[in-house]
Residue, then its C-alpha position, 0 to 999 in steps of 0.5 A: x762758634x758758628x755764626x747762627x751761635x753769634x745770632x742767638x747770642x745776640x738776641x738772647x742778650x737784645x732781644x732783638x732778632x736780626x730782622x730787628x737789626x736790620x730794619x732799624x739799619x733801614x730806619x737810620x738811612x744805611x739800607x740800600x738794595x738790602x745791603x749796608x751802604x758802601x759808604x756806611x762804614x763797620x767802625x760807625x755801624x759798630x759804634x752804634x751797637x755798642x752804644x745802643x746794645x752794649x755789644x761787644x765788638x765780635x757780636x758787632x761784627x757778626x750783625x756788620x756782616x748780616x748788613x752786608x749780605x756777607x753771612x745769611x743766617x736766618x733773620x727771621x728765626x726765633x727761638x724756641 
C-alpha cells in the first residue's frame, strides 16, 4: 500500500484530511516549525489516534510520519 493508500484510507474512515491532522496537531501545542515537536513522542501521537479516531497503529504511523515532515503526501488532496 502506497503511503497516498494510507492517507485515503484514512480519511475514508475519519473524514479527516491530513491538513485536518495537522492542524489539530498544532492546536494540541505539538507543531513547531511545521514539524511534530522532538519532544512529542510516536507512542503519545499514536495513543492519541487511536482513542480519538479508532486508528489503528499502521494508519497511525502513516499520520506520525506526516508530522514529522517524513512522508509528504498531498495534505490538501480530496478525493473526488
Amino acid at each position: 500500500m502506497t503511503f497516498q493508500a494510507y492517507l485515503d484510507n484514512i480519511e475514508a474512515k475519519t473524514g479527516k484530511r491530513p491538513a485536518d491532522f495537522i492542524r489539530l496537531a498544532r492546536e494540541k501545542g505539538w507543531m513547531a516549525g511545521g514539524r511534530l515537536r522532538d519532544e512529542i513522542k510516536a507512542g503519545q501521537v499514536i495513543a492519541w489516534l487511536k482513542q480519538d479516531f479508532a486508528l489503528g497503529h499502521g494508519h497511525s504511523m502513516a499520520i506520525v510520519a506526516l508530522l514529522k515532515g517524513r512522508k509528504g503526501g498531498n495534505p490538501d488532496r480530496r478525493r473526488e
